[in-house]
RORO-294046 format. One record per residue (C-alpha): residue in one letter; residue number from 0; x, y, z. Coordinates in steps of 0.5 Angstrom, whole numbers. Layout:
<rs>
R:residu:num:c1:c2:c3
R:A:NUM:X:Y:Z
...
</rs>
This chain:
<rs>
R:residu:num:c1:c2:c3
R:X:0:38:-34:-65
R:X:1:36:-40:-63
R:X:2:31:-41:-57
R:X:3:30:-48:-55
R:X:4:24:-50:-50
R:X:5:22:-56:-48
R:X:6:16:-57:-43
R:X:7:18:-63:-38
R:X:8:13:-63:-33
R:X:9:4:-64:-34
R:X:10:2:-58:-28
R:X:11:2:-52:-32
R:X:12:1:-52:-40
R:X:13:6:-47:-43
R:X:14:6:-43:-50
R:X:15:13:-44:-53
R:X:16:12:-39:-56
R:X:17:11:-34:-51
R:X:18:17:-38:-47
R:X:19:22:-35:-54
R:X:20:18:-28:-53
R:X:21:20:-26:-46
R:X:22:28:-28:-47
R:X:23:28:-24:-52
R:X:24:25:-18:-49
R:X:25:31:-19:-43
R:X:26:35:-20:-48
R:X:27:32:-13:-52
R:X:28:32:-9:-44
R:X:29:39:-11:-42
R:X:30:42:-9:-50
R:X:31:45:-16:-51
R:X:32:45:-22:-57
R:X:33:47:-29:-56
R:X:34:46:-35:-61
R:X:35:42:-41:-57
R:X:36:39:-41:-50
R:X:37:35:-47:-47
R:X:38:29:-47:-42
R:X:39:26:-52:-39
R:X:40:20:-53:-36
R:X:41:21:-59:-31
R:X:42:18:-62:-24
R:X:43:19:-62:-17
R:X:44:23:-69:-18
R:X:45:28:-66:-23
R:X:46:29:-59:-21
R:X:47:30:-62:-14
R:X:48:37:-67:-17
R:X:49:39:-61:-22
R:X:50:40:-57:-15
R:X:51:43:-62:-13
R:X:52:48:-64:-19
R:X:53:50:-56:-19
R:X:54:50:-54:-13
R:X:55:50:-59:-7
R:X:56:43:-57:-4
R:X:57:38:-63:-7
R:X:58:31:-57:-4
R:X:59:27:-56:-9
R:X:60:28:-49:-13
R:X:61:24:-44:-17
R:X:62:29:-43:-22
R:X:63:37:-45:-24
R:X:64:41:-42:-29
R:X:65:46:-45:-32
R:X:66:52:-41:-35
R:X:67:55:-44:-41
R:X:68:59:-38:-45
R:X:69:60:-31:-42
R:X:70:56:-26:-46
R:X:71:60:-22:-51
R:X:72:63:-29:-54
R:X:73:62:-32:-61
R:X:74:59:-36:-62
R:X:75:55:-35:-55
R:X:76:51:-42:-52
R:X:77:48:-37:-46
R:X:78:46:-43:-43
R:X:79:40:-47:-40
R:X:80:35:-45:-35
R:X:81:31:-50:-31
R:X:82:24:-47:-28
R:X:83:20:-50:-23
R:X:84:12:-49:-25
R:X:85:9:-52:-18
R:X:86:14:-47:-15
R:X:87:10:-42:-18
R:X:88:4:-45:-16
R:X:89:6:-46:-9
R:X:90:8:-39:-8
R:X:91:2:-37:-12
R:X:92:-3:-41:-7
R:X:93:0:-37:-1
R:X:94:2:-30:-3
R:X:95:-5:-30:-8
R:X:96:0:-29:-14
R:X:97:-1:-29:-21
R:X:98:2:-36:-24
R:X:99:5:-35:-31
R:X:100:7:-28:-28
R:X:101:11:-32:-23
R:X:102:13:-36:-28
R:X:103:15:-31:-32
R:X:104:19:-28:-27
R:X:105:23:-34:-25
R:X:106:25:-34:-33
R:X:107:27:-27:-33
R:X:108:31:-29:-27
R:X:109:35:-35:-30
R:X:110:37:-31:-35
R:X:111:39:-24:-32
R:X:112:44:-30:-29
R:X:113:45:-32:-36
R:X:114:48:-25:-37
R:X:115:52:-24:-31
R:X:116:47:-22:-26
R:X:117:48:-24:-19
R:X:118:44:-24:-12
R:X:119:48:-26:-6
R:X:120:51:-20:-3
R:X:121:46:-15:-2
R:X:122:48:-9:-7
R:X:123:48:-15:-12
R:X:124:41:-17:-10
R:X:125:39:-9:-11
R:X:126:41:-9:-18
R:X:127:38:-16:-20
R:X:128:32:-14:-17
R:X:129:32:-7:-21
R:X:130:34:-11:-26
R:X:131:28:-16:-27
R:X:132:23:-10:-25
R:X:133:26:-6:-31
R:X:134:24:-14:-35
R:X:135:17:-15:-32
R:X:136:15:-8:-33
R:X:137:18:-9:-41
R:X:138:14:-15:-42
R:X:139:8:-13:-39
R:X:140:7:-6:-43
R:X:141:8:-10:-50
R:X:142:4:-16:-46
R:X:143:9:-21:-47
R:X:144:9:-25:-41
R:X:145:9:-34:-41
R:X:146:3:-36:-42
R:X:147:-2:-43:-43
</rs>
């Protein structure tokens, strides 16, 4: 399996190899094999104009996923996940979080949607959310969460 990690953006350092740990953990929980996914780590200019570029809305956003194959399919590019550290930073300094446990999320996020998850309608909303806390609560049991 092939995980691409480019950090594009200098507010938080990220471990790479953390990055490749928590999308095989989801990958593990949700029982799913796929070949390549891309995350990016990017700044608030870029997450800005992909939001945009994909779905008319120029706000900036936590996290954007980008579905390229269905899973199941072979080969399977699962697709690409743009994330917005100073989103995590920013919710962070409001709500007293943990930055990279944030972060973490915004990734577990992107790739539940990667693999079909949804959260606009309230029911689908419930099953994301019981959907990533079964991930967080995976990865922080093996200690797997995005780090510096």
């Amino acid at each position: 399996m092939d995980i691409q990690v480019e950090n594009l953006q200098d507010l938080l350092p990220i471990n790479n190899n953390s990055v490749v740990d928590v999308v095989k953990g989801v990958l593990n929980v949700e029982n799913k094999l796929c070949d390549e996914v891309m995350v990016y780590f990017v700044d608030e200019q870029t997450i800005c104009k992909v939001h945009d570029d994909h779905f008319n809305d120029p706000s900036p956003t936590d996290c954007i996923s980008i579905q390229v194959d269905n899973p199941g399919s072979t080969p399977c590019f699962l697709g690409e996940i743009f994330v917005s550290p100073k989103a995590a930073i920013d919710y962070c300094k409001s709500n007293k979080g943990q930055i990279y446990q944030e972060l973490t999320l915004y990734l577990v996020h992107g790739m539940l949607h990667l693999l079909g998850y949804d959260d606009i309608e309230n029911d689908d909303e419930a099953k994301m959310r019981l959907a990533e806390k079964k991930s967080i609560d995976y990865l922080l049991k093996c200690n797997k969460l995005i780090c510096k």
